[in-house]
N, C-alpha and C positions, 0 to 999 in steps of 0.2 A: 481563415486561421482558426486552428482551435484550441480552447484553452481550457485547463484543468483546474478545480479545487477541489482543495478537500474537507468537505467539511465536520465528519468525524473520523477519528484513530485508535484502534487500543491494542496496544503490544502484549503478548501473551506467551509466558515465558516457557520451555519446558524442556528436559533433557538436562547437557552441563551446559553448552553455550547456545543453543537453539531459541527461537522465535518465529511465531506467525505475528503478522500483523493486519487487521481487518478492518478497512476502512471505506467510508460512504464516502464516493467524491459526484463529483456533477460534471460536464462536459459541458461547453459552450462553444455551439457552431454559428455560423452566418445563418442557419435555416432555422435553428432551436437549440432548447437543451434539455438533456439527458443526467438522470443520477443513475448510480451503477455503484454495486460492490465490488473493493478488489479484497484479494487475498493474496498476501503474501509472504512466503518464507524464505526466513535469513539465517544465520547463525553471527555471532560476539568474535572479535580477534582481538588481541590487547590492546590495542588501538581504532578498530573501526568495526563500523557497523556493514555488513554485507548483504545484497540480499539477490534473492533467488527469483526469476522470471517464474509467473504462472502460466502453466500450459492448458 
């Protein structure tokens, strides 16, 4: 099984309703674990927060 945290986040605002958000998380496998950067961008709807798959 593998599991994710994350252990830092910082949302980063820009345009009218856009956001990246850059965060160190760590992986935990039966074999080891791994930290790794994500990056990822979203945009604001008046009610939710949305976000964008990194390619």
């Amino acid at each position: 099984m593998v599991e994710f945290k994350t252990l830092k986040s910082k949302e980063i605002k820009f345009g009218k309703n856009s956001f990246i958000e850059i965060s160190k998380r760590r992986v935990i496998t039966p074999v080891g674990e791994n930290d790794f950067i994500a990056i990822s961008r979203g945009y604001y709807l008046p009610v939710e927060i949305i976000y964008c798959t990194s390619k």
